[in-house]
Each structure stands twice: as C-alpha cells, then as structure tokens.
DRENPASE-66493 format. One record per residue (C-alpha): z, x, y; residue number from 1; residue in one letter. Coordinates in pm, 1 decimal, padded with zeros to 6 digits. Each point is the difference from the previous one (the first is absolute). Layout:
          w          u          v   num   residu
          Z          X          Y   NUM        A
...
This chain:
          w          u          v   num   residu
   -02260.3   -00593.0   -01532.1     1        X
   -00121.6    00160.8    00273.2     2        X
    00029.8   -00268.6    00227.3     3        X
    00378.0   -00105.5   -00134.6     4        X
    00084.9    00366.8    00152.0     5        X
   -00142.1   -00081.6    00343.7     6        X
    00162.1   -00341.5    00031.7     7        X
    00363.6    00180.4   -00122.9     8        X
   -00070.0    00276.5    00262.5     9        X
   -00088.3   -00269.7    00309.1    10        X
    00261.6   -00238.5   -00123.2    11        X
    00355.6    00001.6    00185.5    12        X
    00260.2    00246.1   -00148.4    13        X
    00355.8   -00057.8   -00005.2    14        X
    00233.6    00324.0   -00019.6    15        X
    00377.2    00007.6   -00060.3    16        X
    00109.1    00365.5   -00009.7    17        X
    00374.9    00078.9   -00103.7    18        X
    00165.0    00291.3    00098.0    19        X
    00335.1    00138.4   -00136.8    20        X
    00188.9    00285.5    00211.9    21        X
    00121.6    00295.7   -00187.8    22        X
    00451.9   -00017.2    00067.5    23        X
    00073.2    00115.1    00334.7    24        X
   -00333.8   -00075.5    00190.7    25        X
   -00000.6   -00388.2    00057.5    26        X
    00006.5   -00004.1    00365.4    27        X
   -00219.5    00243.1    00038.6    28        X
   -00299.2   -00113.0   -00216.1    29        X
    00079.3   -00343.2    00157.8    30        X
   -00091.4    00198.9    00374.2    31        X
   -00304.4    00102.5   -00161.7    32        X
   -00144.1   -00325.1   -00136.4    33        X
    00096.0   -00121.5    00330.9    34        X
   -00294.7    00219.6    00204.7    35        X
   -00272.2   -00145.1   -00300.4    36        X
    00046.4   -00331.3    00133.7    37        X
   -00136.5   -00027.5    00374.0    38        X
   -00320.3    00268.8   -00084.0    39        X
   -00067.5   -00227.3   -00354.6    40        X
    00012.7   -00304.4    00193.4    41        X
   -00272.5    00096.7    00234.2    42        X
   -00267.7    00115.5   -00257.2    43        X
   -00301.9   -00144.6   -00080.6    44        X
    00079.4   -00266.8   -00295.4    45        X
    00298.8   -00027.8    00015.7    46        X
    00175.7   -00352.3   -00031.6    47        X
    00305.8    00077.7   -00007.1    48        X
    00308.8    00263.0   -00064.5    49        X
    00322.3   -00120.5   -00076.2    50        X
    00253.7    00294.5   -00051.8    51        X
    00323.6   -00118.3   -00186.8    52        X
    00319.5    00172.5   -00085.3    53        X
    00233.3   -00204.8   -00257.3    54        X
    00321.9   -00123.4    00067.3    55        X
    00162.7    00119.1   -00335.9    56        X
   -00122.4    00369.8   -00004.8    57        X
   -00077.8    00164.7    00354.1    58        X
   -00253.6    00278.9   -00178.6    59        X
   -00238.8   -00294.1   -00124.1    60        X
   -00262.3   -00063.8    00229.3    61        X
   -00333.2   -00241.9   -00090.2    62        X
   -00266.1   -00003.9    00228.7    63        X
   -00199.3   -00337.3   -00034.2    64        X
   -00374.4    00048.7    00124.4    65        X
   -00358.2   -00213.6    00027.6    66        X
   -00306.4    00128.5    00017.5    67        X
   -00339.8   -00114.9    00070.7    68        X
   -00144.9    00229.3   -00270.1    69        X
    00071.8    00282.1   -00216.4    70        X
   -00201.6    00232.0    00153.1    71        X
    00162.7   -00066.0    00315.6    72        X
    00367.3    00045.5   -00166.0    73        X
   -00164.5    00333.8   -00135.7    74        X
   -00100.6    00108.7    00364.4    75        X
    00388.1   -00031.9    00069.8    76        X
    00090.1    00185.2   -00259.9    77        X
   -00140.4    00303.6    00152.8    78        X
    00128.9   -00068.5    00332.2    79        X
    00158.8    00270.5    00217.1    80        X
    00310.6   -00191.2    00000.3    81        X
    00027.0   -00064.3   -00362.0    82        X
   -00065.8    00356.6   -00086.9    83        X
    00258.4    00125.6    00283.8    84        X
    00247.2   -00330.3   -00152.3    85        X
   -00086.5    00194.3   -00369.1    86        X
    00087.5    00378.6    00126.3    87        X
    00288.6   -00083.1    00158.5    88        X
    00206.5   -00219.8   -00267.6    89        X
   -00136.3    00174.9   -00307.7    90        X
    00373.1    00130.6   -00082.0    91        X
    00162.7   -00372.2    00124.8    92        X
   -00188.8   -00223.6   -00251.6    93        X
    00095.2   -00015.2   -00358.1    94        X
   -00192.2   -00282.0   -00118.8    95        X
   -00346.2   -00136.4    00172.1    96        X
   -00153.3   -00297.0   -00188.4    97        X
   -00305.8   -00153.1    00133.7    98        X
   -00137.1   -00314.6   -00107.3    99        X
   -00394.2   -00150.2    00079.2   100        X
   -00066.6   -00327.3   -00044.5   101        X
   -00228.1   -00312.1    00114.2   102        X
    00155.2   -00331.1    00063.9   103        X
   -00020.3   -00226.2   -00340.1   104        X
   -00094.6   -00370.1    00191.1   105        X
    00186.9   -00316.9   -00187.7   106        X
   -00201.5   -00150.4   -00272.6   107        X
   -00278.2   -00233.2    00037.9   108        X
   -00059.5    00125.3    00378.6   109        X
C-alpha cells in the first residue's frame, strides 16, 4: 500500500480548477487570474497553465494545469503568488471547484 502512495504522489497530476465570480466582480477576478499565469508557468513542475474564461458566462473561469507530481503542485499551492492571488479575490469568487486527477491511458495500452 505503501508503495501505491509513492507511485500516486510521483505520478503526473492533472488539475482543472473552476472559478465562479460573485455578480459585479467578473472583470476584476479575471485581472487577477491573469497575474497567476506568467509566475505559475515558471515554477518548478509545472507543464502547463491554461487560464480560460467561457464564452457563455464572463464570471466562469477554469484553469487547466499539468504537473510533474503532486508534491510539486503542493509547492505551488503555497506560492507567494497564489496566496497574494487568494487575499486579494477572496470577496470576487463565489464558487472555486478544484479537481485532481491522473490521466486514465486507453485500454489494452
């Protein structure tokens, strides 16, 4: 069992994350998630970043992330610009949804 947890841990992690913007501050949590992107992109682990705001509803925004590991998405989580990103849209976001996963390869591979 022990072992299952360390291969989980080192394996790649996938991350969608969905925020929702309370009425009224849709542009400006969109400014925010904005600034995550460049200092995200340059830490260690990281795949990729893909910010996304829908078409149909403006305050919906789904960042789309890889990760070499877990432990390395956890480092990010405690970055300086995710905890600024956290302090300064904690009245803007109604809904956040995060999602972890590990890509599912096609049968018989």
């Amino acid at each position: 069992m022990r072992r299952e947890k360390e291969n989980v841990a080192l394996a790649p992690l996938t991350i969608i994350a969905k925020l929702k913007a309370k009425p009224g501050s849709e542009d400006r949590l969109y400014k925010e998630c904005r600034k995550l992107v460049a200092p995200t992109l340059s830490e260690e682990g990281c795949i990729n970043y893909d910010m996304h705001r829908s078409v149909e509803d403006p305050g919906i925004i789904m960042f789309y992330e890889n990760w070499e590991t877990k432990p390395l998405w956890e480092q990010h989580m405690e970055s300086s610009h995710l905890s600024e990103f956290s302090a300064a849209t904690e009245d803007m976001v109604e809904v956040w949804e995060l999602f972890q996963g590990e890509k599912v390869e096609a049968q018989g591979s």
